[in-house]
TORKOL-4160 file (C-alpha; in steps of 0.2 Angstrom, whole numbers, padded with zeros to 4 digits, m for minus):
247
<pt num="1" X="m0246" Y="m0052" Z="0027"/>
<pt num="2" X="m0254" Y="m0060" Z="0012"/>
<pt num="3" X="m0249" Y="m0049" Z="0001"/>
<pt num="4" X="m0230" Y="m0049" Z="0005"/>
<pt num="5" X="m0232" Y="m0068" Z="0004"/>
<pt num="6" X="m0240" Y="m0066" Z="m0012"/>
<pt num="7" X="m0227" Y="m0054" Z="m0018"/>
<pt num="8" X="m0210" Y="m0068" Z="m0012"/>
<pt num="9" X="m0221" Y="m0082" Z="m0018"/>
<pt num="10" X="m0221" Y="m0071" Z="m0038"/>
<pt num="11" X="m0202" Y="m0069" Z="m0036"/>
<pt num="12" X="m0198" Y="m0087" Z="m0034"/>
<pt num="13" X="m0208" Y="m0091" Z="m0046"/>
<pt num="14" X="m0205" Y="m0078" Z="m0061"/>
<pt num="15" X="m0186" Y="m0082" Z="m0057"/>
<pt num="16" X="m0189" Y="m0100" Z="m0059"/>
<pt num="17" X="m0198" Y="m0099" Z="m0074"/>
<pt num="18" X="m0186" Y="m0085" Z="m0082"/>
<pt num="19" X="m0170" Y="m0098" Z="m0074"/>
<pt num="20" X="m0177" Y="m0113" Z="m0083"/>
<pt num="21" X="m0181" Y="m0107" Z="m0098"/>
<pt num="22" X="m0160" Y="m0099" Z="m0100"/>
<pt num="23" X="m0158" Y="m0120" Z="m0095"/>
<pt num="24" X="m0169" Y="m0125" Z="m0111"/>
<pt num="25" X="m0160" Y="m0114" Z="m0123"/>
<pt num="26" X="m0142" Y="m0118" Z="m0118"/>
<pt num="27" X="m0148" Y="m0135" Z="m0119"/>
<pt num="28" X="m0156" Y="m0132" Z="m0137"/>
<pt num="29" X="m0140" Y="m0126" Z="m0143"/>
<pt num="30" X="m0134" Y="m0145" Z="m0143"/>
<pt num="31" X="m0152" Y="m0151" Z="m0149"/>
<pt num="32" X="m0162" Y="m0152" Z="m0168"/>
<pt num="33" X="m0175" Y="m0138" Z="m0170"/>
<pt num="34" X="m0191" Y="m0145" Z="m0160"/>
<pt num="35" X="m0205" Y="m0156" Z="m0170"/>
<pt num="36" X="m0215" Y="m0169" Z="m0167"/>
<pt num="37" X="m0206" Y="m0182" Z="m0175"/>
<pt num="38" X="m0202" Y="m0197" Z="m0164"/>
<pt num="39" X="m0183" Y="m0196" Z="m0166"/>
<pt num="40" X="m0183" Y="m0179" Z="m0162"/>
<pt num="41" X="m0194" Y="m0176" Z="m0147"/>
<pt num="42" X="m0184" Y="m0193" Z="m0140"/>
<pt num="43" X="m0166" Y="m0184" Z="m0140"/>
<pt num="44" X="m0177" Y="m0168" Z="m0130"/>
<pt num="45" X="m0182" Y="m0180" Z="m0117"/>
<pt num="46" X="m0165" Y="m0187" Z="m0116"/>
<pt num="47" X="m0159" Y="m0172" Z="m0112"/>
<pt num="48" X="m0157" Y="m0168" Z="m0093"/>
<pt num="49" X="m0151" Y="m0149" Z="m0095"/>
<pt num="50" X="m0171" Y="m0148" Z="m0107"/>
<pt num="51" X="m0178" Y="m0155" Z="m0095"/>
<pt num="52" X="m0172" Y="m0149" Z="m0078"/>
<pt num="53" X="m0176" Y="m0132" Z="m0085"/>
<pt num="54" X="m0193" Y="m0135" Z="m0090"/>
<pt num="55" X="m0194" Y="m0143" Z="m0072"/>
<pt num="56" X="m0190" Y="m0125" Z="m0066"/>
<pt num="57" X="m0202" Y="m0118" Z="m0078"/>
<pt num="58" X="m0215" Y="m0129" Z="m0074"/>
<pt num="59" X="m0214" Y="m0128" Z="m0056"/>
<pt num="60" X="m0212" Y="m0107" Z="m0057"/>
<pt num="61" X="m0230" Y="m0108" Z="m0067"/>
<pt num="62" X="m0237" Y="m0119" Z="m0053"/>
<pt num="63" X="m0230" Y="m0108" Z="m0040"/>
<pt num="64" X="m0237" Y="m0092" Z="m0049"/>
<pt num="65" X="m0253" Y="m0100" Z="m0047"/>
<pt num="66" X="m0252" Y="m0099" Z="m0030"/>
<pt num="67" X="m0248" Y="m0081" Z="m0031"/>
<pt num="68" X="m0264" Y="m0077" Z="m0041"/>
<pt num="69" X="m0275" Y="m0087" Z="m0027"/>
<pt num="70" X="m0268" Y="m0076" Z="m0013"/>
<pt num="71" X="m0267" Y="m0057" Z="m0020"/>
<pt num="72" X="m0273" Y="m0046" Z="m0037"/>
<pt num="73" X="m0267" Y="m0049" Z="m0055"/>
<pt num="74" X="m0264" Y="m0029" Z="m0052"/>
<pt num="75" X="m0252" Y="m0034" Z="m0038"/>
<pt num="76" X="m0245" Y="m0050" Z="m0045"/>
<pt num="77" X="m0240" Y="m0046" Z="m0063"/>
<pt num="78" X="m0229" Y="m0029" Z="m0059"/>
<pt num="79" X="m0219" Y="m0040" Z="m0048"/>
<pt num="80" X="m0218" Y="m0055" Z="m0059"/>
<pt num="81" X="m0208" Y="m0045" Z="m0072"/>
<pt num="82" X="m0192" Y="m0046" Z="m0060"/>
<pt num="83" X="m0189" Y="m0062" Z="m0068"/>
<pt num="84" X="m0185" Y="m0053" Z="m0084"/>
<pt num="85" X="m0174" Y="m0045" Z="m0075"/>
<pt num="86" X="m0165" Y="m0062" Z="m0070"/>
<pt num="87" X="m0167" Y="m0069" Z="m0088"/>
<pt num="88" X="m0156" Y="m0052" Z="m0096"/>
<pt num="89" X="m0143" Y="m0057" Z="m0084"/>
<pt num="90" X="m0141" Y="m0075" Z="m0085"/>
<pt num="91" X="m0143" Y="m0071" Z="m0107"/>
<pt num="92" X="m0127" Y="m0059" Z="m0103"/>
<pt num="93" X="m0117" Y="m0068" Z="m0090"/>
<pt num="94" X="m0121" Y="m0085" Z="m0097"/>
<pt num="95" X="m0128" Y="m0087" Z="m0112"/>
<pt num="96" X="m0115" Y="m0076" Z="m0119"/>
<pt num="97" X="m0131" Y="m0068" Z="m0130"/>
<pt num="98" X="m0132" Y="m0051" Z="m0138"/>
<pt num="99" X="m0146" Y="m0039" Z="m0141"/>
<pt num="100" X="m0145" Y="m0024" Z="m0156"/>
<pt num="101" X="m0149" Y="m0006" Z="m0147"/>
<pt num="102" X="m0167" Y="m0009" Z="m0154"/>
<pt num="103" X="m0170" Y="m0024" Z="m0147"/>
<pt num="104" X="m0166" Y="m0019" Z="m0130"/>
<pt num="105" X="m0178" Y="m0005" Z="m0135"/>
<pt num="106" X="m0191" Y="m0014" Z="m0139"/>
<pt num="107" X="m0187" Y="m0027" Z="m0124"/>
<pt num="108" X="m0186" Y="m0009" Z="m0111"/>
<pt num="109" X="m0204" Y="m0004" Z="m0118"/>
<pt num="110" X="m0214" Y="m0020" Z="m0118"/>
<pt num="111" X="m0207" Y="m0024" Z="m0100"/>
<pt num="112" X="m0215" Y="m0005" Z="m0096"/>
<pt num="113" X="m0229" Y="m0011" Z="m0104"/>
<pt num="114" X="m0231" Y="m0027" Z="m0095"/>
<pt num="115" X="m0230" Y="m0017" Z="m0079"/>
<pt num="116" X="m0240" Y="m0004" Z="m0083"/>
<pt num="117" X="m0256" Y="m0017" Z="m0088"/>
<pt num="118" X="m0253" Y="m0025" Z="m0074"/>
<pt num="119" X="m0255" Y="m0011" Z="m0060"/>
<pt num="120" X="m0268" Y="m0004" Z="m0070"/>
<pt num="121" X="m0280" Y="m0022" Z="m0072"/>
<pt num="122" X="m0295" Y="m0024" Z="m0058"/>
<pt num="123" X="m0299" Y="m0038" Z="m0048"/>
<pt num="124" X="m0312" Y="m0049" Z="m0053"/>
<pt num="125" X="m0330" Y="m0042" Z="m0050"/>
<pt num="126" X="m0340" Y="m0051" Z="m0035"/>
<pt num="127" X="m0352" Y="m0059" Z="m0049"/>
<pt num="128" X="m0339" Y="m0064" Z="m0060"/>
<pt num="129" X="m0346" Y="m0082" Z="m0059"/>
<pt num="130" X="m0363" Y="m0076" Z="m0067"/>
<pt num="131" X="m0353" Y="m0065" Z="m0080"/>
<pt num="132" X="m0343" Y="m0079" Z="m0087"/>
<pt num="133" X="m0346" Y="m0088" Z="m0104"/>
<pt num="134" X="m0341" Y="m0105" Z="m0110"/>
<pt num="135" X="m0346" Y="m0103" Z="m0125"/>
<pt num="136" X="m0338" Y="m0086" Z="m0127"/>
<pt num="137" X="m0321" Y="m0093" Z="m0120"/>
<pt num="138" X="m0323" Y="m0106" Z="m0131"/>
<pt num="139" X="m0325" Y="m0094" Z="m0145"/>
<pt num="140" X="m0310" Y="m0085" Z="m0142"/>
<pt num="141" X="m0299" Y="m0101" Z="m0138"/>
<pt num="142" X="m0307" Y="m0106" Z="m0157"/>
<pt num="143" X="m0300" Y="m0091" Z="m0165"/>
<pt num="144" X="m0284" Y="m0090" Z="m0159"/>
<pt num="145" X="m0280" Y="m0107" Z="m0163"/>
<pt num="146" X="m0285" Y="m0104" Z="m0181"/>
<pt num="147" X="m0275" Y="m0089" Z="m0181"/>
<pt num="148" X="m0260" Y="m0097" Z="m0171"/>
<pt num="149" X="m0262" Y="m0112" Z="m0184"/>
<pt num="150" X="m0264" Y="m0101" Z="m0200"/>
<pt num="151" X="m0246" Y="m0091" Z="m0196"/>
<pt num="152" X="m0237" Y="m0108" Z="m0190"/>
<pt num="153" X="m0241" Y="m0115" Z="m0207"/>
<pt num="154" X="m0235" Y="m0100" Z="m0215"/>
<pt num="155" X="m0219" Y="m0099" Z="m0205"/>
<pt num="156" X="m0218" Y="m0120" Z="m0209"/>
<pt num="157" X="m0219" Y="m0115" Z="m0227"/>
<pt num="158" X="m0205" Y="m0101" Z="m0226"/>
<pt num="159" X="m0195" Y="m0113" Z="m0216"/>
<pt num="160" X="m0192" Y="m0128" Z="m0228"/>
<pt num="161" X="m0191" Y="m0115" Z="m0240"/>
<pt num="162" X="m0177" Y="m0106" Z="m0232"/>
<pt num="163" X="m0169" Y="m0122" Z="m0226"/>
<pt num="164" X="m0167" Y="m0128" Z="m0245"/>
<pt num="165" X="m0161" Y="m0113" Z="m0249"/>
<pt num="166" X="m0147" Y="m0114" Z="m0235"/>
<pt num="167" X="m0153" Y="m0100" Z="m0225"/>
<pt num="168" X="m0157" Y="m0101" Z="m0204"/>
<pt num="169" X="m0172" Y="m0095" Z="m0195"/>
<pt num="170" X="m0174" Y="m0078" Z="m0194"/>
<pt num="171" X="m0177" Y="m0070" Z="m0177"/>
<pt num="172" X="m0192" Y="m0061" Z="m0181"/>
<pt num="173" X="m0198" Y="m0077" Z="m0184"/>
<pt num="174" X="m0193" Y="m0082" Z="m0165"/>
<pt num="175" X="m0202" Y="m0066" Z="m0159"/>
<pt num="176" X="m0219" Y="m0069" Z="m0166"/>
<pt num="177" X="m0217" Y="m0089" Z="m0160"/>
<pt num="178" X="m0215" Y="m0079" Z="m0142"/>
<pt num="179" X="m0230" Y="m0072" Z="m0146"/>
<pt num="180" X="m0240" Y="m0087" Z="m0149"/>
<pt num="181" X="m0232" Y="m0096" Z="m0135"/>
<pt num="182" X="m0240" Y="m0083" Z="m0123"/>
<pt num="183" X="m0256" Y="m0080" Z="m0131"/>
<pt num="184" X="m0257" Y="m0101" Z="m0126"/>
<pt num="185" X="m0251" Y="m0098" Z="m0108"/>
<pt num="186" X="m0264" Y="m0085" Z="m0107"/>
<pt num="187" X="m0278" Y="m0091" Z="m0114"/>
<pt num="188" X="m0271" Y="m0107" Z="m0103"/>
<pt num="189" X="m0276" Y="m0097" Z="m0085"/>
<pt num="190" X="m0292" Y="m0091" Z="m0094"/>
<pt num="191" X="m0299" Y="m0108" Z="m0098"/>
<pt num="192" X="m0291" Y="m0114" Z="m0079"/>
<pt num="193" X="m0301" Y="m0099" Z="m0070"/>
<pt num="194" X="m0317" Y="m0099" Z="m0082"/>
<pt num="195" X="m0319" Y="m0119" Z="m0080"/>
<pt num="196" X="m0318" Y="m0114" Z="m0060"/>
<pt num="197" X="m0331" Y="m0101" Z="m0060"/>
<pt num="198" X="m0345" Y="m0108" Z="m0072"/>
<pt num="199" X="m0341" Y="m0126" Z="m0059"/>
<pt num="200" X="m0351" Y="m0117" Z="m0047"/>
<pt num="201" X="m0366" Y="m0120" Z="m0057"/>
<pt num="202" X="m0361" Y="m0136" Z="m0068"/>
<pt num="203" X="m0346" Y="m0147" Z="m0060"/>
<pt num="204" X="m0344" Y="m0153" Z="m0077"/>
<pt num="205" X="m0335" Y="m0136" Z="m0082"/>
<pt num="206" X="m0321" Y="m0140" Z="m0071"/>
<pt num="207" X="m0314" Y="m0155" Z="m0079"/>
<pt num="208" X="m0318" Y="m0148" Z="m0097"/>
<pt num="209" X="m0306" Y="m0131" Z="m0091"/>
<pt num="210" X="m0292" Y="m0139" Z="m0084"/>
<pt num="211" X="m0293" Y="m0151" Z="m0100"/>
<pt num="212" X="m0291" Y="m0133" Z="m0112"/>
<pt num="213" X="m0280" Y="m0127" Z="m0100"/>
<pt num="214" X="m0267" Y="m0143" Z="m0100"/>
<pt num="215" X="m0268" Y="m0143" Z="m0122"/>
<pt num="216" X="m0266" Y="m0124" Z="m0121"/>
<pt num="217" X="m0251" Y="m0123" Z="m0110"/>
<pt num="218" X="m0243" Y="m0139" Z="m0121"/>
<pt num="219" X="m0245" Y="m0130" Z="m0137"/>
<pt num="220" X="m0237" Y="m0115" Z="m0129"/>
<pt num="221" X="m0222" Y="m0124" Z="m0124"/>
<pt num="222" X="m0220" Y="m0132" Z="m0139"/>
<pt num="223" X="m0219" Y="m0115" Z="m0146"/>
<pt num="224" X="m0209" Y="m0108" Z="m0136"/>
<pt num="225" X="m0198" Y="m0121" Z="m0137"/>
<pt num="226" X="m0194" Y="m0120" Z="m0157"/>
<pt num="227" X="m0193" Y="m0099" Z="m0151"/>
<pt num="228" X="m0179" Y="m0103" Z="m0141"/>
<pt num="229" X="m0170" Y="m0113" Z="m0153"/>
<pt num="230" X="m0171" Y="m0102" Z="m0165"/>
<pt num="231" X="m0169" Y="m0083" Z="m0160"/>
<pt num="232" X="m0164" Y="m0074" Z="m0143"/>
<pt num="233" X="m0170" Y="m0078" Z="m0126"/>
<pt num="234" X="m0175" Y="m0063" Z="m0120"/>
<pt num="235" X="m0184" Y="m0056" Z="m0136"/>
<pt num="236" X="m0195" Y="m0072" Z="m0137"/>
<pt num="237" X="m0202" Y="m0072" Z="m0119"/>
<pt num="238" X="m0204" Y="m0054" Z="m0115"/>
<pt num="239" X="m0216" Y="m0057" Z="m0132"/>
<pt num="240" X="m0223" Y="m0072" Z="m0123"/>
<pt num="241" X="m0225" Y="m0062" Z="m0106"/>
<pt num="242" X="m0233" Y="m0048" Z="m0116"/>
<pt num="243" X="m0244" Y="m0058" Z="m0127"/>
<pt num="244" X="m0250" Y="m0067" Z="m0111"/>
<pt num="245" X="m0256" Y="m0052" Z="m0101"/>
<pt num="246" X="m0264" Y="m0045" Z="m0117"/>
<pt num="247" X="m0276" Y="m0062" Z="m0120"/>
């Protein structure tokens, strides 16, 4: 019974996530490109489609949390990829986007992908709490935010570059953005989950995970934000679902 409650729970919540993010890039259409700068982050909030979407998308990620609490990653993750499903149609029937035969290609594989890393990943070990590492998550978070940091720059430089030149984004550019954004959301959960376990000998591990977790997921939205802005919708978050299972 758990597990089929587990399994409805991963379909509401992979739909709403994949629903609200088709919201945020038909709202982005009539928005800037995402920064930090006061005058454009204000019209983002301003924006009831932006934000009703990333209520969707916030509340699918809660909701998935759920999902993990009551069965497997191996069970939840194959089933979570239905919302992919949802996101294709909603990018056909209403966001009027279209993908090359490669791109669907390369969508078709990394969703097999997804599914088959999912139903092949083992539960947590009954010692999991005495196996996990702060300092080695902490590590890990490190270098990745170096490398996340060292390509956005690049990608920053290109940018203006490209702007002055009059040119748009490219989408590749939007696809290895997906790829940041779910290399955040993942280390995201593993910063959430390590801060749980190692709090069953130090409580002061909890606060300090949930902290990384709340900046990680941030900077993963952000990401995918400027993803969705510039390329196509389905491309950025299958790279964001892939990236995520893989970190």
């Amino acid at each position: 019974m758990t597990a089929w409650t587990a399994i409805c729970i991963t379909v509401v919540a992979a739909t709403a996530n994949n629903v609200g993010k088709a919201m945020q890039k038909e709202a982005t259409r009539s928005l800037p490109r995402f920064s930090l700068q006061g005058d454009v982050w204000r019209q983002y909030i301003a924006s009831r489609s932006w934000l009703a979407g990333l209520g969707a998308d916030l509340g699918g990620a809660l909701l998935m949390i759920a999902a993990f609490a009551l069965a497997p990653v191996s069970l939840v993750q194959p089933v979570s990829s239905v919302g992919l499903v949802s996101l294709a149609l909603l990018q056909h029937f209403w966001l009027r986007e279209r993908l090359a035969a490669g791109e669907w290609a390369a969508v078709a594989l990394a969703g097999v992908g997804t599914i088959g890393l999912g139903a092949t990943t083992e539960g947590a070990p009954p010692d999991a709490a005495a196996a996990a590492s702060p300092l080695r998550m902490a590590a890990v978070v490190v270098l990745t935010l170096i490398g996340i940091g060292a390509t956005s720059l690049h990608r920053m430089v290109r940018h203006q570059h490209r702007r002055k030149k009059g040119g748009a984004p490219k989408r590749e550019g939007a696809y290895v953005l997906g790829l940041q954004a779910g290399a955040c959301f993942g280390l995201s959960a593993a910063c959430c989950r390590t801060g749980l376990l190692m709090a069953q000998k130090r409580v002061v591990y909890m606060p300090v995970g949930l902290a990384a977790s709340v900046a990680l997921t941030s900077a993963g939205f952000t990401l995918q934000t400027v993803g969705l802005k510039d390329g196509n919708s389905l491309v950025v978050c299958t790279a964001a679902a892939v990236s995520s299972m893989v970190s």
